[in-house]
N, C-alpha and C positions, 0 to 999 in steps of 0.2 A: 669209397667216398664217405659213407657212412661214420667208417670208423676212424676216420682221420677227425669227423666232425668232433668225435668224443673225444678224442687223445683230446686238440687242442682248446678245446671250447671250455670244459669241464675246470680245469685246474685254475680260468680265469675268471669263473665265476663263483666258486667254493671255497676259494682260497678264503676269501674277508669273512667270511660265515665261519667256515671251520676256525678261524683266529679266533671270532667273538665265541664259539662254544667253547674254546677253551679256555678263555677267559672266567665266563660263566663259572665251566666246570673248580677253576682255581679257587674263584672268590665264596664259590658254596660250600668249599671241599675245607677254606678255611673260619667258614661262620659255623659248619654243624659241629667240629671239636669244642667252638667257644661256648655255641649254647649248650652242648652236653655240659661243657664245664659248670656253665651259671645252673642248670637245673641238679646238679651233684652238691652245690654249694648252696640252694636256695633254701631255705629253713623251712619243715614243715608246718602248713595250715595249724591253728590252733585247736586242739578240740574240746576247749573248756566254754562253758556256756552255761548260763544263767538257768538254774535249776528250781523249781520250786520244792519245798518238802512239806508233807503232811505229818499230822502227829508226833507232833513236836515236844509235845507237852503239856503241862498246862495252861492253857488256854482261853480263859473266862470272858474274853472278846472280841474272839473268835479272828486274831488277824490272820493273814496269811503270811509266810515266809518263803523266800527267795533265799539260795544263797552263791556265790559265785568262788568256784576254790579254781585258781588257773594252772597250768598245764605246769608252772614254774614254783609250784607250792613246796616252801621249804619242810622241814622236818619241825613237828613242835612248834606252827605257823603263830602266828600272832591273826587276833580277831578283830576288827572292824565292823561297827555295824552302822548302817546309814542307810538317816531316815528322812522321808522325804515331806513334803510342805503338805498343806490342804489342798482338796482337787488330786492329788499326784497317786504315785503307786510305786510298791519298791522297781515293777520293773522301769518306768519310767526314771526314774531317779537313776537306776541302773545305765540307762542309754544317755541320760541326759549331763552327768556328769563325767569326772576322772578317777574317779575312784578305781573303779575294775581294771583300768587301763595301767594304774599305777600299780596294782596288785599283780598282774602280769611280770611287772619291773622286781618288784619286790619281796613277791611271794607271799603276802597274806593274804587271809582269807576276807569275804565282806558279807557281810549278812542285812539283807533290804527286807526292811517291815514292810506289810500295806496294810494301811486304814482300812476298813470294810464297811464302817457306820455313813450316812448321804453323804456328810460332808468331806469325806477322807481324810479329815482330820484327829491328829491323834488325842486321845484323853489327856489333856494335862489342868484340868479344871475339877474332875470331884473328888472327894473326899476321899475316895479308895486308890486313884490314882496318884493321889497325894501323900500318902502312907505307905512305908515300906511293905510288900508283902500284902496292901491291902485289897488288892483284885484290877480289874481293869486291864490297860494295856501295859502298863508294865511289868507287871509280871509276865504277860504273855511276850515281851520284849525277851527277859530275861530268861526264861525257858530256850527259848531262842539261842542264847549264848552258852545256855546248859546242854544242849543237845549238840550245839558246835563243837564245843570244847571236849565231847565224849567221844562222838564220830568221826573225827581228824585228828584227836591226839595234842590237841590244839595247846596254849600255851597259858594258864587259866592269868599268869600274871602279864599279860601283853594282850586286855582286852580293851577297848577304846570304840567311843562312839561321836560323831558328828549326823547335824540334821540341818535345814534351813525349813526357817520358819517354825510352824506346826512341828517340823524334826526339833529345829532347835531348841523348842521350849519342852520336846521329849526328850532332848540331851541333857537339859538342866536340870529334868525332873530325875534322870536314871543316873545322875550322876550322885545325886543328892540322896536316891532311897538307896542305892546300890555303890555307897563309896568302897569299898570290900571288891566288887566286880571289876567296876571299868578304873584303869589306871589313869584316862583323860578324857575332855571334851571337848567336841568344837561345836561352837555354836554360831550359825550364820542368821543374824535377823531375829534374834529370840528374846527373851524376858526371863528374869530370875525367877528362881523353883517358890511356888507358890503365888504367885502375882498373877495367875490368871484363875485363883479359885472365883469359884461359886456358888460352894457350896451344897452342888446338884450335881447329877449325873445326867442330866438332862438339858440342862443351860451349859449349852456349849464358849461362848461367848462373856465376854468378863470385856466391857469398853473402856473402863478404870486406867486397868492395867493396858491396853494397846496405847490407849492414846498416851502416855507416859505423864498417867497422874500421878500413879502408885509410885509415890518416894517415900523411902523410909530409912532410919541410919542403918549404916554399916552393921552394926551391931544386931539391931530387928530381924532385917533380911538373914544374918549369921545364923540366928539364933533359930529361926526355923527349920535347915536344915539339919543344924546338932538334934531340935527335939525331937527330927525326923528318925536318930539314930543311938536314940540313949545308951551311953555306957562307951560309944563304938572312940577306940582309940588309934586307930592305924592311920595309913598314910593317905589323906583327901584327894581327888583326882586333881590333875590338876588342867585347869581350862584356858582355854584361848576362845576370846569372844570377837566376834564380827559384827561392825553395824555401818550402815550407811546412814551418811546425815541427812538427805532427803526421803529415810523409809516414812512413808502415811500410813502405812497396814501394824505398823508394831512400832513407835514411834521411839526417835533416837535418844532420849531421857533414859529408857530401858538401857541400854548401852554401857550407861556410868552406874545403872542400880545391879547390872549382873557383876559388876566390876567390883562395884562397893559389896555384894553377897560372897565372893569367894574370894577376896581377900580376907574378908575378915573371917572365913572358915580359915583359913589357911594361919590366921593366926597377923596379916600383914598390915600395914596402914596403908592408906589410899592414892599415898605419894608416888610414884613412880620412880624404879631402880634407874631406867633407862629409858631415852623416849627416840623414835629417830623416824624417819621416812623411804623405809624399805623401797615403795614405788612411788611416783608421781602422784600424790592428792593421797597417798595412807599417811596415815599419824599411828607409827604402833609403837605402844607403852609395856612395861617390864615391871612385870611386882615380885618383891622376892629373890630377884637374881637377875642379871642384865646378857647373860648365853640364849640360846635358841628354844630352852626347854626351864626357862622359868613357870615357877606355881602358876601364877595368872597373867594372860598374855591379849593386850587387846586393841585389836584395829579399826582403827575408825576410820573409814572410805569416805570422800568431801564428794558433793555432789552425785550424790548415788542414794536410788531409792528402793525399794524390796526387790531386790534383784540380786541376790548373794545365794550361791557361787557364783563366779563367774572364771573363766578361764587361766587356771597358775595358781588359783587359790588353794585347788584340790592339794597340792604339789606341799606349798605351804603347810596345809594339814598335816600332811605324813612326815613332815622333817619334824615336824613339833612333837608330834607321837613318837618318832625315834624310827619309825618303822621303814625308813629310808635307810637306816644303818644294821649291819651285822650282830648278829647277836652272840 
């Protein structure tokens, strides 16, 4: 009796289970080939990462340096250096924009200053910072770019700098003592080279120039970066400026005197080649040539206050630098 129970009991109860295990077994047998495949095809982790170095060079203000070379670093890279506002730090600057991200893309290298004085604001106010070679953070900037350029084989004519704020008024200022270094600059939210002196290394602050009283001709403004550079006759960086027309911290006057300063180094009138409206509320102007990589290039953001970058602009920067394209 027993085993009559098994013969017939058995096969009418296992039957629908042994279906569904094979079921199972079918649908597992063809998901673990697929994910083998996705993890054979999945790209490895990055392992570039935001490095600081010491002893750099000379150094007489004592900043600190970061630099970021990503995993995708061409041969004979091109140099970037970007600088961050007051309050900020390079690694800030580093997480908080697109920069590194784009460097990933594109394979250059990016080199972030930091402030280290209370403010974290970079020297673009005394006398020595003002003068090529004269001590301060620019030099310490540029050592910076000498130590790059040594260490990675780097590319000395494909070096370029952008900053916002306190960056940007160190990108006008490194552009100006260092026309020979950097091939271009982006300036977000900044003031023409010399307009926030004050003739101290201790008066950090110049309210003249923020609030955009400091107007001067073309000419004026020109002529202080040429006497920055007596003799020097090669080829000017050439800059793309950023401003918002509601900035209060560096006021939007500043906007048309960094325009008016490096036109007229460049040699241009103040007229615009080309004028058009890339996005929704920019107005960006063309001096010099009306392509993607004119002398002086400059956008002015409508209803926008000290808040530059802000997302797509980083992108912007790098096509102007060229550093989006092959070399």
């Amino acid at each position: 009796m027993t085993g009559t129970l098994i013969v017939r009991s058995t096969p009418k109860r296992s039957a629908p289970r042994r279906r569904l295990r094979a079921a199972i077994a079918a649908l597992v047998g063809a998901i673990v080939p697929l994910l083998a495949a996705l993890t054979v095809a999945a790209p490895p982790a990055s392992a570039a990462q935001l490095t600081e170095v010491t002893n750099f060079g000379d150094n007489p203000s004592n900043l600190r340096m970061h630099v970021y070379v990503p995993d995708s670093v061409t041969d004979n890279p091109a140099v970037l250096v970007a600088v961050h506002y007051c309050t900020g730090s390079g690694e800030a600057f580093y997480s908080g924009t697109e920069f590194a991200s784009l460097a990933d893309q594109h394979g250059f290298i990016v080199v972030y200053p930091t402030a280290t004085r209370s403010s974290k604001c970079f020297d673009v106010w005394s006398p020595e910072a003002l003068t090529r070679d004269g001590g301060s953070d620019p030099v310490s900037v540029k050592s910076m770019v000498d130590h790059t350029l040594t260490t990675y084989n780097a590319d000395a004519g494909r070096v370029f700098v952008t900053g916002a704020s306190s960056g940007a008024m160190m990108t006008n200022v490194l552009a100006a003592n260092y026309p020979d270094v950097f091939a271009a600059g982006a300036a977000f939210s900044g003031v023409p080279y010399s307009c926030f002196a004050t003739g101290s290394s201790t008066n950090e602050w110049n309210s003249t120039c923020s609030g955009g009283q400091d107007q001067r001709t073309p000419q004026a403004w020109g002529d202080l970066v040429r006497a920055n550079n007596p003799g020097y006759s090669g080829p000017w960086p050439r800059m793309q400026l950023w401003h918002g027309t509601e900035d209060t911290t560096l006021a939007y006057p500043n906007f048309q005197e960094q325009i008016d300063q490096w036109t007229n180094v460049h040699g241009l009138t103040q007229t615009p080649d080309a004028t058009d409206t890339p996005e929704p509320n920019w107005t960006r102007t063309r001096y010099g040539g009306t392509g993607d990589r004119a002398p002086v290039e400059g956008i002015s953001i409508a209803n926008t206050g000290h808040t530059l970058p802000t997302s797509g602009m980083a992108a912007r920067v790098i096509h102007f630098f060229g550093l989006d394209q092959s070399q």
